[in-house]
N, C-alpha and C positions, 0 to 999 in steps of 0.2 A: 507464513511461508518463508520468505527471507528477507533482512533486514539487510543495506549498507550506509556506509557513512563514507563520504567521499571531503575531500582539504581541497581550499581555496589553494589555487597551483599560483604558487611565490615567482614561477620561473616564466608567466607569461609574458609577452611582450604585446602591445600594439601589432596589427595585423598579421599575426601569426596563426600558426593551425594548433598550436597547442587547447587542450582543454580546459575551459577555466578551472575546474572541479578535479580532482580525480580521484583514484586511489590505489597504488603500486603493491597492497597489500590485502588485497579482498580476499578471503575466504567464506564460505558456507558451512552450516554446522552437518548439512546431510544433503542428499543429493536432489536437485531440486530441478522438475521438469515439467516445462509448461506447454499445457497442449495447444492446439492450433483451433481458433476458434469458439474458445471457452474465455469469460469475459473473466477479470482479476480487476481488483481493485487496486492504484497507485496513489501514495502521498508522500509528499516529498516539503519539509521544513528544515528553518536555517535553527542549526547549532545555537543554544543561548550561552554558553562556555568556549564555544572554538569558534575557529574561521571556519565554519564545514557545513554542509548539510545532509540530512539525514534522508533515506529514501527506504520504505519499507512496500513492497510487494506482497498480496495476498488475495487467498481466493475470494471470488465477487459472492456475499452473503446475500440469499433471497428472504426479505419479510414472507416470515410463515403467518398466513390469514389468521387472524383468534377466532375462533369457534362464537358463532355466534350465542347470545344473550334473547335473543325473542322470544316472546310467550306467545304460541300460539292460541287462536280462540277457543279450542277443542280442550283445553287445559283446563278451563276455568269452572269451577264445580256447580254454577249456578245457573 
């Protein structure tokens, strides 16, 4: 759905309201709208090359059951 990557903010201070993380430059590749009520998966890991971290947003995937495997006893030719 959509990825961003936000920078350790250089300019915070001790008891300030600044954010530690940000990113003054975010953009989306396409337009992205999230409904009210519908669950979305969230992970969020640190940068192994930068000060930053990485947060990707995506729809919540449901395990599809596998079809079962059982032989019924009607099956059996004997």
């Amino acid at each position: 759905m959509f990825y961003m990557k936000v920078f350790k903010n250089e300019y915070k201070e001790k008891d300030d309201n600044k954010p530690s993380y940000s990113n003054s430059n975010f953009t989306v590749k396409e337009r992205v709208v999230l409904e009210p009520g519908v669950a979305y998966t969230i992970g969020m890991w640190k940068d192994k090359e930068r000060d930053a971290l990485n947060i990707k947003v995506d729809e919540k995937r449901v395990a599809t059951p596998q079809p079962s495997l059982k032989v019924e006893d009607d099956d059996i030719p004997y």
